[in-house]
C-alpha positions as CSV (number, residue, x, y, z in Angstrom):
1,X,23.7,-7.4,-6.9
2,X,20.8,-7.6,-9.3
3,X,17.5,-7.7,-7.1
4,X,15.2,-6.9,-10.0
5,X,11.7,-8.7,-9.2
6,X,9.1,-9.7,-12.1
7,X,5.8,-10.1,-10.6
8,X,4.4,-11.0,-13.9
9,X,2.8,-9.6,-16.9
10,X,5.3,-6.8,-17.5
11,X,5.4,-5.6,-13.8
12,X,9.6,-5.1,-13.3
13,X,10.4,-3.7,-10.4
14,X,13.9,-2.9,-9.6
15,X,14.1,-4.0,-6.3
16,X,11.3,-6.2,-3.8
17,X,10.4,-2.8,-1.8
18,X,7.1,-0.9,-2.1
19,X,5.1,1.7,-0.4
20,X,1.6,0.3,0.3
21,X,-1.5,1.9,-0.1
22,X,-2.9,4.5,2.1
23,X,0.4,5.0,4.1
24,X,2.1,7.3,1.2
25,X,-0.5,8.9,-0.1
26,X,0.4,9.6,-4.0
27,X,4.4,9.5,-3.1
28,X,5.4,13.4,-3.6
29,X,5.0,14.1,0.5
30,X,8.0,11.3,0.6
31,X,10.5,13.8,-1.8
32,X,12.1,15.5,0.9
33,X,13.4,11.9,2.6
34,X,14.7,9.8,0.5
35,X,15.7,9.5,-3.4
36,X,11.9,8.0,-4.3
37,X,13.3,6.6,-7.3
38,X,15.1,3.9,-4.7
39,X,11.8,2.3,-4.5
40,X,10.7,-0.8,-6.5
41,X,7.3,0.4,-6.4
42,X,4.4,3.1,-5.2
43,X,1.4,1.6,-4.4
44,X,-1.3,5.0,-4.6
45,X,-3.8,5.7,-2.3
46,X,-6.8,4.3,-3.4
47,X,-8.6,5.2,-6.1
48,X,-12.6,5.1,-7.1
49,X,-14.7,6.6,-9.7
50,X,-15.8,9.5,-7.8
51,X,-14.6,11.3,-4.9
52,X,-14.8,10.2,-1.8
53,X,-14.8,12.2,1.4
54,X,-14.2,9.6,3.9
55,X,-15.4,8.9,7.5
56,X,-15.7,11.3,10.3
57,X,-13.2,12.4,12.7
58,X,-11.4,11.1,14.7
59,X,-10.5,8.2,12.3
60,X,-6.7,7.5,13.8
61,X,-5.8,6.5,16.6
62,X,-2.0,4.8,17.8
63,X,-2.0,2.1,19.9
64,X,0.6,-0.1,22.1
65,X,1.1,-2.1,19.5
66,X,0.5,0.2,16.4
67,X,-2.2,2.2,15.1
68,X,-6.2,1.7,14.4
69,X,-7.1,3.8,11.1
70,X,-11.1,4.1,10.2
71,X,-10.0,6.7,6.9
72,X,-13.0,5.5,4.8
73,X,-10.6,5.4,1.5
74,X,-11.4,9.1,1.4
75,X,-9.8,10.4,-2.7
76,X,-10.1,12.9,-5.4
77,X,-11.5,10.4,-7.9
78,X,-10.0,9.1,-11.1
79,X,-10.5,12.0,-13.0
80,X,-8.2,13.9,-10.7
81,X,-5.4,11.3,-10.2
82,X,-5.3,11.4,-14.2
83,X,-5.1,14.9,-14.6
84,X,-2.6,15.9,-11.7
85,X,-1.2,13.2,-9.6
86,X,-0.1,11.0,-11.6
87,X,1.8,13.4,-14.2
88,X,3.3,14.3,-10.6
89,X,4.0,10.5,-9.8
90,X,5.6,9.8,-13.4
91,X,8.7,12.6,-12.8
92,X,10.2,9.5,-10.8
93,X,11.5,6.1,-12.2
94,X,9.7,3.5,-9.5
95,X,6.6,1.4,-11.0
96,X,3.1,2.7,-10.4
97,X,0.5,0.4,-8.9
98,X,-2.8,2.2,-9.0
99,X,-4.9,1.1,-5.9
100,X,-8.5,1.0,-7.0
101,X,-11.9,0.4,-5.5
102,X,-15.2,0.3,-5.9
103,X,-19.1,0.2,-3.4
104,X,-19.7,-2.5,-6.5
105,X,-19.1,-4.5,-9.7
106,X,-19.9,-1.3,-11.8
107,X,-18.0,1.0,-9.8
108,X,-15.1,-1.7,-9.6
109,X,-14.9,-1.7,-13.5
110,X,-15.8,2.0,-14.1
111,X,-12.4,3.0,-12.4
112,X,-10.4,0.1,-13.9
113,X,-11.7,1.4,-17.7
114,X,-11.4,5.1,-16.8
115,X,-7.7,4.4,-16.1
116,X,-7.2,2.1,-19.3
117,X,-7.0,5.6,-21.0
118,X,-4.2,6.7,-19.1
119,X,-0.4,5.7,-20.1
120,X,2.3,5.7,-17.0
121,X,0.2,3.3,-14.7
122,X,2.0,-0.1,-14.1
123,X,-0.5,-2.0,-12.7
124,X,-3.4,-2.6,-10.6
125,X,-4.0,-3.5,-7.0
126,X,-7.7,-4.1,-6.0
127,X,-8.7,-3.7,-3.0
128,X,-11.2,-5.9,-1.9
129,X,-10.5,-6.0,1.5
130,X,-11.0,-2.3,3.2
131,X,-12.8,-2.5,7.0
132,X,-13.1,0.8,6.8
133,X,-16.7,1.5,4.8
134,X,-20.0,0.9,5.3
135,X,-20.5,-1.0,2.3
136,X,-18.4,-2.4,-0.4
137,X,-14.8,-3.8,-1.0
138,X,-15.3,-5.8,2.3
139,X,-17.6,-8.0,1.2
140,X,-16.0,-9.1,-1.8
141,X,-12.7,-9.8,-0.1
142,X,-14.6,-12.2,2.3
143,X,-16.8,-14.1,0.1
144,X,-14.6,-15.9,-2.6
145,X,-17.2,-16.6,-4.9
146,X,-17.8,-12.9,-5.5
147,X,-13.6,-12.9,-5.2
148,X,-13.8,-14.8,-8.2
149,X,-16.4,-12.7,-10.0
150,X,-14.7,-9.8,-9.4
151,X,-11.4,-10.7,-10.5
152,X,-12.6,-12.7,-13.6
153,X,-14.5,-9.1,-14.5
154,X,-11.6,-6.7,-14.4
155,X,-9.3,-9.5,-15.8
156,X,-10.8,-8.8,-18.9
157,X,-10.4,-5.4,-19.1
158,X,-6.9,-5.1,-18.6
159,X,-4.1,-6.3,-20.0
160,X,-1.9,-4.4,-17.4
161,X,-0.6,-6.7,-14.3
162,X,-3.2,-6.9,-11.8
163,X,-2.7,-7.5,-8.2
164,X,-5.5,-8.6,-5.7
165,X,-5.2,-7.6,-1.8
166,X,-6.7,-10.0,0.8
167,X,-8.0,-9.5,3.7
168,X,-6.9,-11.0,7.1
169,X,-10.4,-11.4,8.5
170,X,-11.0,-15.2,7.1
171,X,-11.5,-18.2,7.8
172,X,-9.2,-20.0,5.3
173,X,-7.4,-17.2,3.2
174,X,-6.1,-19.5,1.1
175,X,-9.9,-20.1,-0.8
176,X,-9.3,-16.3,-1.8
177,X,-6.1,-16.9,-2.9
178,X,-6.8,-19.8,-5.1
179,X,-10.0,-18.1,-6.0
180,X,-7.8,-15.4,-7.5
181,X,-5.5,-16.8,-9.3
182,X,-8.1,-19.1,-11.1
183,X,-9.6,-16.0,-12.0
184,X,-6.8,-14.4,-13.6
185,X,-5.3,-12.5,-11.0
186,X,-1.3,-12.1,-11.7
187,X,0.0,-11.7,-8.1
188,X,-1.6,-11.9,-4.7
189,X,-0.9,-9.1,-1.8
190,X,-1.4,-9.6,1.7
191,X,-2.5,-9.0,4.4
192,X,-4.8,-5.6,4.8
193,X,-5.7,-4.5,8.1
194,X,-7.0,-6.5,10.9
195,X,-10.3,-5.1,12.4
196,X,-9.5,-3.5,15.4
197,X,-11.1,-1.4,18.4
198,X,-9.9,1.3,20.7
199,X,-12.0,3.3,23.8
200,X,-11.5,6.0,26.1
201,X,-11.7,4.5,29.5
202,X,-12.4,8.6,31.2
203,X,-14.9,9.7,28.6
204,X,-16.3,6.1,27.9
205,X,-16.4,6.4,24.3
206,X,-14.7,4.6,21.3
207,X,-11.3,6.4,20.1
208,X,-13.0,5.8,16.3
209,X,-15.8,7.4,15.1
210,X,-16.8,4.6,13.4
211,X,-16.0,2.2,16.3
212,X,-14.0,0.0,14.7
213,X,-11.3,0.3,12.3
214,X,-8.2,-1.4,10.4
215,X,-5.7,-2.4,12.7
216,X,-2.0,-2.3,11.2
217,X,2.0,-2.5,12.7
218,X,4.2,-4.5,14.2
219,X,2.1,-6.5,16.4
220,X,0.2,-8.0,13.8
221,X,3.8,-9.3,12.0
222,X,3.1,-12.7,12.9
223,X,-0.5,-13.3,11.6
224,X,0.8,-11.6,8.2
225,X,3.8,-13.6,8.3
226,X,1.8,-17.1,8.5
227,X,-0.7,-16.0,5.8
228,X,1.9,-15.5,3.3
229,X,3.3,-18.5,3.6
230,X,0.1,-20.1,3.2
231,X,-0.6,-18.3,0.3
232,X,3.0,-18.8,-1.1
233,X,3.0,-22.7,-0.8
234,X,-0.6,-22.8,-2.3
235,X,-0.7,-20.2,-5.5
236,X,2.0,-20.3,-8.4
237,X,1.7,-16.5,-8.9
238,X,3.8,-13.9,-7.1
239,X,2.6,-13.2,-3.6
240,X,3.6,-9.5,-1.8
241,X,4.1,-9.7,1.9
242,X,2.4,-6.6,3.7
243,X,1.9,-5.9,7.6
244,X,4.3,-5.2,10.4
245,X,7.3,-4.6,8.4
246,X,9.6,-1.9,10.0
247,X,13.5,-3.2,9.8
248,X,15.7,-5.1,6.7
249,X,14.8,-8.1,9.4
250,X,11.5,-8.0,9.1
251,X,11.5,-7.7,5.5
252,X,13.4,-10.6,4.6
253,X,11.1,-12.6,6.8
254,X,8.6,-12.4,4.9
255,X,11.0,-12.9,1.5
256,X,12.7,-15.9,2.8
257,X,8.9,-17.3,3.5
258,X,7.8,-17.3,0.3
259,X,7.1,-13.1,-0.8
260,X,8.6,-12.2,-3.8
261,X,8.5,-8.4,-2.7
262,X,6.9,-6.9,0.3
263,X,4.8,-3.4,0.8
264,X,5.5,-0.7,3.5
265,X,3.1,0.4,5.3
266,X,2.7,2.0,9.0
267,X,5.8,2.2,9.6
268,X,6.0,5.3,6.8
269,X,4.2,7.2,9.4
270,X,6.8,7.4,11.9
271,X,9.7,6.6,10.2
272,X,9.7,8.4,6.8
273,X,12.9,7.4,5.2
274,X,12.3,3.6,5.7
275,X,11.4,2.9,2.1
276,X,14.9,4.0,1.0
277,X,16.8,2.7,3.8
278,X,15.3,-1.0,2.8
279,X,16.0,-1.1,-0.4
280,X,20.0,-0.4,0.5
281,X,20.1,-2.5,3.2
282,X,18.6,-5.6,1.8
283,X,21.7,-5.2,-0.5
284,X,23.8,-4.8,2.1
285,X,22.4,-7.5,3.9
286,X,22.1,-10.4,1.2
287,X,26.2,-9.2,0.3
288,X,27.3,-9.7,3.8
289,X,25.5,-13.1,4.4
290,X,27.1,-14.1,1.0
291,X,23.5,-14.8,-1.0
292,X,24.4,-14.8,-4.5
293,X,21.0,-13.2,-5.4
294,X,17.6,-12.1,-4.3
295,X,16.1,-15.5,-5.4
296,X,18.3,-17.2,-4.0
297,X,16.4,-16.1,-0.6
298,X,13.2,-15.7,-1.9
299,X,11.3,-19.3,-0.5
300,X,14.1,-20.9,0.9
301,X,12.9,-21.5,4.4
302,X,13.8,-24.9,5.5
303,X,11.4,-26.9,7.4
C-alpha cells in the first residue's frame, strides 16, 4: 500500500508517522530500536539561536494519567545542530522537521535564517506554544494577532514547508488556526501540552520546580482529538494530530478525523520501538479492513 503523505510545499513523507519534538531528542538515541528510516518524519528537539540551559530540577514528573515535563526547551543552539547533529540526523532517509523557537520576533527569525544556510532540513515546525518558559513562545501561541505576525514574518524567509504548533490552552483554537494559514503557514500541528500541576502531599511542595509544567499522554487523547477535528473542518492546509497517541488505534483516530499524519510523543518514553511498530501496523491495519489507501481514511468520519 502506498501511504506516502504530502503535507505541502515539497514536504513528502513516506508514511503519516512522526516523532514529535522534545520526546526523541535529535533521533540517534532511537538507533538501537527500530530501523529509523521507517519513520515518515523526525521532528528535532527544539532549536533557538543560542543555547539554552533549561529550567531547574526536578522538571519531570509521571503521573496517573501520563507525565508533567517543565524542560525549559533546554538545546545546543543552531550553530551546534548545524555542525553535528544534523550531519548525524541526514545518515537516515526519514524527513527532517527542525523545531525552532525563539524569547521573540528577532530571535524567531534569527534561527529560521541561520538554518536557511543549511541543506538536509525539510521543514520547519514553530513552536509557539511551549508552557514551559518564563517568557516567549507562549505568548505568541495564545494571542492570534501576534500568531499572525509571527507566521507572516518567517513565511517570508523560507521557502521550505513550514509548520505551526498550537497550543491547547485557548479559548477558540480555531482563531490560531485560521490565523495561520492566512498568514502563510503550510500545515497546522496540534496539540502541545496542556498546563499541568503535580505536589508532594508528605513534603508539601510542588513535584516541578517551576510549579507548573506541560502536561502530555494518554489522558489528554480526547481534548487533542476534538481540536483536530476543529482545526481540520475549518483550515484547507494539512493538519498533524499530536497528544495521547500510544497504539495503531489511537493513531488512526486522529487520521480518520481529519489528520493527515500524526506526531509521537510520550509514549517514546516508555515504549521506544513505537515509532516503527506504527508505521507497520497502520499497513497492516488499513490491508486487513480492506481500505484501498491511506486517503481513503484520512477525514472519512461520518457524522
Amino acid at each position: 500500500m502506498d501511504m506516502k503523505t504530502d503535507l505541502g510545499r515539497g514536504l513528502l513523507l513516506k508514511n503519516p508517522v512522526m516523532l514529535a519534538s522534545g520526546t526523541a531528542a535529535f533521533g540517534m538515541e532511537f538507533e538501537d530500536f527500530y530501523p529509523l528510516e521507517k519513520l515518515g518524519a523526525l521532528v528535532t528537539k527544539g532549536v533557538s539561536i543560542d543555547p539554552i540551559e533549561g529550567n531547574p530540577t526536578p522538571r519531570i514528573v509521571e503521573t496517573s494519567g501520563g507525565m508533567i515535563n517543565s524542560i525549559g526547551l533546554q538545546n545546543p543552539g543552531a550553530r551546534v545542530f548545524v555542525e553535528e547533529l544534523l550531519p548525524q540526523i541526514r545518515k537516515h532517509d526519514f524527513a527532517c522537521v527542525v523545531n525552532v523557537f525563539g524569547y521573540s520576533d528577532e530571535g524567531y527569525k534569527k534561527v529560521v535564517e541561520f538554518l536557511e544556510r543549511s541543506e538536509g532540513i525539510d521543514g520547519y515546525e514553530v513552536n509557539i506554544s511551549c508552557p514551559n518558559v518564563k517568557h516567549g513562545g507562549i505568548q505568541y501561541g495564545t494571542n492570534p494577532e501576534m500568531t499572525h505576525r509571527l507566521v507572516r514574518e518567517l513565511r517570508s524567509r523560507t521557502n521550505r514547508h513550514l509548520m505551526v504548533k498550537l497550543s491547547p490552552n485557548v479559548t477558540d483554537i480555531m482563531e490560531f488556526a485560521t490565523a495561520c494559514e492566512e498568514a502563510g503557514a503550510d500545515s497546522i500541528s496540534l496539540v502541545n501540552t496542556l498546563l499541568g500541576m503535580a505536589v508532594d502531599i508528605e513534603t508539601r511542595r510542588p513535584k516541578i520546580a517551576r510549579v507548573v509544567g506541560g502536561y502530555s499522554g494518554p489522558s489528554i487523547k480526547p481534548v487533542a482529538l476534538r481540536m483536530v477535528y476543529q482545526v481540520a473542518k475549518c483550515v484547507s492546509i494539512p493538519v498533524i494530530g499530536i497528544g495521547g497517541i500510544q497504539s495503531v488505534k489511537d493513531a488512526l483516530e486522529f487520521l480518520l478525523v481529519g489528520a493527515t499524519a500524526i506526531q509521537v510523543g510520550t509514549a517514546n518514553f516508555y515504549d521506544p520501538g513505537i515509532g516503527g511498530r506504527l508505521a507497520d501496523e497502520l499497513i497492516q491495519w488499513l490491508n486487513r479492513h480492506g481500505i484501498d489507501s491511506l486517503d481513503d481514511w484520512i477525514g472519512s468520519l461520518e457524522v
